[in-house]
N, C-alpha and C positions, 0 to 999 in steps of 0.2 A: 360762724354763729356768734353769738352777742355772747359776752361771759357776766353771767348774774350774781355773779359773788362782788359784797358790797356794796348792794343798792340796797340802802338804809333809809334816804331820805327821798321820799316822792318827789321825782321830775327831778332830784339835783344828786344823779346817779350818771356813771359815764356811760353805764347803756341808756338812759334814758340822753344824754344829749349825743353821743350815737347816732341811735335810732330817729332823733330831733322831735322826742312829744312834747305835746303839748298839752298843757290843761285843758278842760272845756272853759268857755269864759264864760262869768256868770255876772251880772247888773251890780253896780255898786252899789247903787241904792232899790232894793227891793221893793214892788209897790204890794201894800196890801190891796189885794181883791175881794178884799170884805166888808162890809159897812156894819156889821152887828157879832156879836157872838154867836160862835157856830153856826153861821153863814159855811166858814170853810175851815176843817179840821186835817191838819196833817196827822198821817200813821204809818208807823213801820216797825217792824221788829229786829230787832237788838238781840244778837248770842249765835250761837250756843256760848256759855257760861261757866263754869263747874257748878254743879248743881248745889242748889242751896239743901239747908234740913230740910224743909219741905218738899224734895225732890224737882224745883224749879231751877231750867236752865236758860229760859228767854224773859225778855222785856218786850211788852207789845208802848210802844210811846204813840201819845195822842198829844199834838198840840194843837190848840185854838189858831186860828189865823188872825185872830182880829185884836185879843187882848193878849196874845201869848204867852198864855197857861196851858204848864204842863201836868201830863196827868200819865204816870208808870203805873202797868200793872203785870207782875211777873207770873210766866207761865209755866206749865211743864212741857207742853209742847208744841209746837208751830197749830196744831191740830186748834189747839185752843181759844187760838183767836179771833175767828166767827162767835164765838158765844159770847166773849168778851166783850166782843164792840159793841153786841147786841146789848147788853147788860148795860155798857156804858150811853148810850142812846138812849135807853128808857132811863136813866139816872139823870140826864140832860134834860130830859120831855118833865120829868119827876121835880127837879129843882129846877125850872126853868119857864117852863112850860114852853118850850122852845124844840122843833125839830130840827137835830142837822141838814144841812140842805147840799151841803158837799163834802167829800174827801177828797184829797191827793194822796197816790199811795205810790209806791214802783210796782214794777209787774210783777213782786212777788204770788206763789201760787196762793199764800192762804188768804189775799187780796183777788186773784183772782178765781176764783172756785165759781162754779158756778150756783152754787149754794150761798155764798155769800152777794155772786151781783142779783142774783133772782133776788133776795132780801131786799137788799139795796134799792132797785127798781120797784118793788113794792110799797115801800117807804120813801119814795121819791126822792132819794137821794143819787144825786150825778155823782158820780165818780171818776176822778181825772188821776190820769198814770202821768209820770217821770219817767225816765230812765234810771234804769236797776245802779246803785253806786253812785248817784249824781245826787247833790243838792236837789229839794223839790222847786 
């Protein structure tokens, strides 16, 4: 077996050259897929955390695709983040008068629920997965 004592730094560990991983390769230069604001908004959650005074242990992150503003909002629980996006979406329609027209998320579950894609598809929003721990 591979001995995992001392793999401190990702991919430059003697099991990882071993083993011979490798990273995923990702574009050096990224193209934006968006021509407007919240066209396409990344989301993912961030923690478990130590919980703050207000008993919050997650960060749901929402970035814009197009002008790349971010926007935290701390939760107490993965549970949380369906109501959240929802809130944050009528916040966008509210200042903006603009609806989201996409997310990229990974296949986390509180992205995939089917309470949140039912939402989603009702509000006509597409929804595009990553893979779980990759760059979007």
């Amino acid at each position: 077996g591979l001995d995992l004592k001392g793999c401190k730094v990702f991919l430059d560990c003697a099991v990882c050259k071993k083993s011979k991983s490798k990273a995923a390769s990702i574009p050096k230069h990224a193209t934006r897929s968006s021509t407007r604001i919240f066209d396409l908004v990344h989301i993912d959650i961030v923690g478990p955390f130590a919980p703050s005074f207000g008993g919050r242990k997650y960060f749901l992150t929402i970035v814009d695709n197009h002008s790349r503003f971010g926007y935290v909002y701390l939760l107490k629980d993965k549970s949380d983040t369906f109501q959240t996006f929802k809130d944050f979406a009528t916040l966008v329609y509210n200042q903006h008068g603009i609806n989201i027209a996409r997310i990229q998320s990974d296949r986390g579950g509180e992205f995939m629920s089917q309470q949140f894609q039912d939402w989603m598809r009702k509000k006509g929003i597409k929804h595009q997965t990553s893979e779980p721990y990759t760059p979007a």
